[in-house]
C-alpha positions as CSV (number, residue, x, y, z in Angstrom):
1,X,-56.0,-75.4,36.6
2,X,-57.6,-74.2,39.9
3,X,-56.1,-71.2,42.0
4,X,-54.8,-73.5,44.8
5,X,-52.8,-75.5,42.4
6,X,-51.9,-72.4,40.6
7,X,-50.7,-70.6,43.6
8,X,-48.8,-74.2,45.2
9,X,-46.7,-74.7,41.9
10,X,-45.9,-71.6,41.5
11,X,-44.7,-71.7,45.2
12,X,-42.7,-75.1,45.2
13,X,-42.2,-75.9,41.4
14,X,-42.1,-72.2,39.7
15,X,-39.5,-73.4,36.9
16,X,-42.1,-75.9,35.5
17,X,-44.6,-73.8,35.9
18,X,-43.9,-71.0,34.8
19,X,-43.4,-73.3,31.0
20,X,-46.9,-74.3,31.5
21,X,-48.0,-70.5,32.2
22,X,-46.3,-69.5,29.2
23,X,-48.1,-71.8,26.9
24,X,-51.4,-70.9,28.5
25,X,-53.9,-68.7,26.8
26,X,-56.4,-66.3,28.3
27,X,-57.0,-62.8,28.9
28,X,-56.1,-60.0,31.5
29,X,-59.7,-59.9,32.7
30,X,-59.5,-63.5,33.3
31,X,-56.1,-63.3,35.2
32,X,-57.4,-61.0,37.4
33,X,-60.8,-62.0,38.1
34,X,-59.9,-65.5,38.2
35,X,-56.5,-64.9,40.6
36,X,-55.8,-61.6,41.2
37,X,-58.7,-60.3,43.0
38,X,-58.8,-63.5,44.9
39,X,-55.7,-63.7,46.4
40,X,-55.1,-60.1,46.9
41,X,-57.9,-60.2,49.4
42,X,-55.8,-62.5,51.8
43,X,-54.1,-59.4,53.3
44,X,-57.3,-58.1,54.3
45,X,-59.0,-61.1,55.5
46,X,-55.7,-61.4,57.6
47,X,-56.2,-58.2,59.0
48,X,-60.2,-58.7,59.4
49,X,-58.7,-61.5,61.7
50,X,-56.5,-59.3,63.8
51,X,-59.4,-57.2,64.2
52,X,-61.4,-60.1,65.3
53,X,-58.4,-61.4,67.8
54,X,-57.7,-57.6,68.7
55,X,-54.0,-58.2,67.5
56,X,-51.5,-55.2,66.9
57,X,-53.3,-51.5,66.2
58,X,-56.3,-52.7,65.4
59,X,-57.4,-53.0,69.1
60,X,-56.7,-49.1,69.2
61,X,-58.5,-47.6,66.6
62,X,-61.5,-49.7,66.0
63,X,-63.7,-51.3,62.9
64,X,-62.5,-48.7,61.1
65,X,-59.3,-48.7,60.8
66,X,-59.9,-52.1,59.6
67,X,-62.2,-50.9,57.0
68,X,-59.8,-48.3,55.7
69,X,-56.8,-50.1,55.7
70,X,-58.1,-53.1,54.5
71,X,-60.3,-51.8,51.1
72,X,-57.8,-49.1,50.4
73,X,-55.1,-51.3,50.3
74,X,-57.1,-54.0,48.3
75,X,-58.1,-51.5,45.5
76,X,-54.9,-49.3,45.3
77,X,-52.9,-52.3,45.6
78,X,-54.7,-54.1,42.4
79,X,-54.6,-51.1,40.7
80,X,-50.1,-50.9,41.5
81,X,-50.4,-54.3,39.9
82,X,-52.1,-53.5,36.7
83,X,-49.6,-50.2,36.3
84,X,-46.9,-52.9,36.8
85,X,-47.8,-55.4,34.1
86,X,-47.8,-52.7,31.6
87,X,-44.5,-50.9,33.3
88,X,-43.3,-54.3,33.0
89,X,-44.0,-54.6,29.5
90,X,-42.3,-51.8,28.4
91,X,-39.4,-52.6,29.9
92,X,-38.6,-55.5,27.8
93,X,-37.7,-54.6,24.6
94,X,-34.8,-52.6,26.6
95,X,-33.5,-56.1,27.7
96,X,-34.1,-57.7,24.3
97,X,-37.3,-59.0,25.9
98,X,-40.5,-59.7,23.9
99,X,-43.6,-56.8,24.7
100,X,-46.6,-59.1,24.9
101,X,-49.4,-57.5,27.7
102,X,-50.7,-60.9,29.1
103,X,-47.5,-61.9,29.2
104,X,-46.1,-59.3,31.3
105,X,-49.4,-59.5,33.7
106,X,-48.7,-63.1,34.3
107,X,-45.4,-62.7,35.1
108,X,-46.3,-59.5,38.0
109,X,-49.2,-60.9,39.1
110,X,-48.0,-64.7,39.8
111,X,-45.0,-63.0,40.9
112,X,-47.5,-61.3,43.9
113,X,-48.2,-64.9,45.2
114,X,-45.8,-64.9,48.3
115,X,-46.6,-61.4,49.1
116,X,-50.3,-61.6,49.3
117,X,-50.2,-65.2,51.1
118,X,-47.6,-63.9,53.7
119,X,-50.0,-61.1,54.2
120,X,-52.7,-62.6,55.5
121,X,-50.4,-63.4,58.8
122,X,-49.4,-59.3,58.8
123,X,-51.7,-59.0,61.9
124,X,-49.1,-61.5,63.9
125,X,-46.5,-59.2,65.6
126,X,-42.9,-60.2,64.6
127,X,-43.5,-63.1,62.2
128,X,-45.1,-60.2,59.8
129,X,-41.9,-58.8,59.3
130,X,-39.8,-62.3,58.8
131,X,-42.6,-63.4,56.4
132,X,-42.8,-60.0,54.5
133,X,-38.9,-60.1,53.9
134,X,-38.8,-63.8,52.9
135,X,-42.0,-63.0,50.7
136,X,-40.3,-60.2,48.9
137,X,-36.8,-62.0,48.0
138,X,-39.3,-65.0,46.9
139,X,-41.2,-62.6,44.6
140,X,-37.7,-61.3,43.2
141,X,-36.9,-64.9,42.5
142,X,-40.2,-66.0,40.3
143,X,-40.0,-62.3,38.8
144,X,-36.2,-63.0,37.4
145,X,-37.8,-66.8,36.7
146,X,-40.8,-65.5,34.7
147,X,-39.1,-62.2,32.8
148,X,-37.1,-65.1,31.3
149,X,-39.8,-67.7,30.7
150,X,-42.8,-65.4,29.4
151,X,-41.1,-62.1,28.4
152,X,-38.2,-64.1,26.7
153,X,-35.5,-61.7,28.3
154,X,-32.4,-63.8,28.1
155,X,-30.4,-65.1,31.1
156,X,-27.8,-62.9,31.2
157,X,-30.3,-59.6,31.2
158,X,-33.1,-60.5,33.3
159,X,-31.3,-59.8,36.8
160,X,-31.3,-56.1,34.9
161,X,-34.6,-56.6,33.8
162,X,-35.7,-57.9,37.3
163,X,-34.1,-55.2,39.5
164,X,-35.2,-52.3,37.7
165,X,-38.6,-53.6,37.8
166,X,-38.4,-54.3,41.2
167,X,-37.2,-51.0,42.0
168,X,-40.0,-49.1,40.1
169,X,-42.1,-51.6,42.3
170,X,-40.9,-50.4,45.6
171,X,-41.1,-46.7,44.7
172,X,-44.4,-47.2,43.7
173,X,-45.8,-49.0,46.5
174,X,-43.9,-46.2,48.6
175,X,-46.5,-43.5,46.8
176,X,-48.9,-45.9,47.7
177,X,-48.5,-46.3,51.0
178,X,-48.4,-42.6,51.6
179,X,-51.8,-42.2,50.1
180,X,-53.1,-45.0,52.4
181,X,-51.8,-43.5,55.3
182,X,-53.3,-40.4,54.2
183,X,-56.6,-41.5,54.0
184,X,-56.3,-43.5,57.4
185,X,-54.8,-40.4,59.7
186,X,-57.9,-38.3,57.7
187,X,-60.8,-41.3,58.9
188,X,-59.3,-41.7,62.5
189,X,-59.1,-37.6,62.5
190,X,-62.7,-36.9,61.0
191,X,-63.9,-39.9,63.6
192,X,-62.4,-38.6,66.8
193,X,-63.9,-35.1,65.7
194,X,-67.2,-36.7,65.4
195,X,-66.6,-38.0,69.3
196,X,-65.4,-34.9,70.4
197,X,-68.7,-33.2,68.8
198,X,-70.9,-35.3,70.1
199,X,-69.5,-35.3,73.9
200,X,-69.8,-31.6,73.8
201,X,-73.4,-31.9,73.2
């Protein structure tokens, strides 16, 4: 099955698919490579445009800010994923859940879809936000869909199972974005030194 139709079932139909997912062999490598790392790039691409458009802070700090932003997030955000899947896996024998690694990186990293396609529109001010929330719930939903269909949690455990993974989500994208932020105040710091240096000379 190709990534479009991948990524549009699991959008519109994610009940049939995620039975056709669960039947479906492969490997992590493949998951990634083959989905992953492509859609994931969408945010950046989005905020490549923004750049391109001068939209929102890019306008104010320059190529890069872009740069920054957009790799760091890209890497650090893959590698949140990967912790995820196996955080995920864990988790399910605690909800009478199967542990099965593919399984749980299916089921974190189609789960990811709505987030990375909402954002590629992150450098539009205002819809950003509406999309990012709408994103989020939608990733809840095919999370608490797929912990039942490929980690076999049963019905009445996977809003459990869901939550707390959700919640270990958040606080780790939290870390994340710290260490992102980090990293961008230190470029935009080191580059207006450089400035500063260089008009003194």
């Amino acid at each position: 099955m190709s990534l479009i139709d991948r990524a549009k079932n699991i959008l519109f139909s994610p009940k049939t698919e995620w039975a056709k997912i669960d039947a479906e062999q492969g490997s992590i490598m493949g998951l990634f490579t083959g989905y992953a790392m492509i859609l994931a790039a969408l945010p950046a691409i989005g905020t490549l445009v923004g750049f391109a458009l001068s939209f929102g802070p890019y306008r104010y700090f320059g190529m890069n800010y872009f740069l920054v932003t957009a790799v760091a997030g890209y890497v650090i955000g893959l590698g949140i994923l990967y912790l995820m899947g196996i955080i995920a896996n864990a988790l399910a024998p605690s909800f009478d859940g199967a542990k099965n690694d593919l399984s749980a990186m299916k089921m974190v990293v189609y789960s990811a879809t709505p987030g990375w396609i909402a954002g590629f529109f992150g450098f539009i001010p205002g819809l950003n936000i509406l999309l990012s929330l709408a994103a989020f719930g939608y990733s809840a939903y095919l999370l608490y869909l797929g912990s039942q269909a490929v980690m076999k949690v049963p019905e009445n455990k996977a809003v459990g199972y869901t939550a707390v993974t959700i919640i270990i989500w958040i606080i780790a994208s939290f870390v994340v974005m710290a260490v992102i932020m980090s990293i961008l105040i230190s470029s935009i710091i080191g580059t207006a030194g450089l400035v500063g240096a260089a008009a003194y000379r």
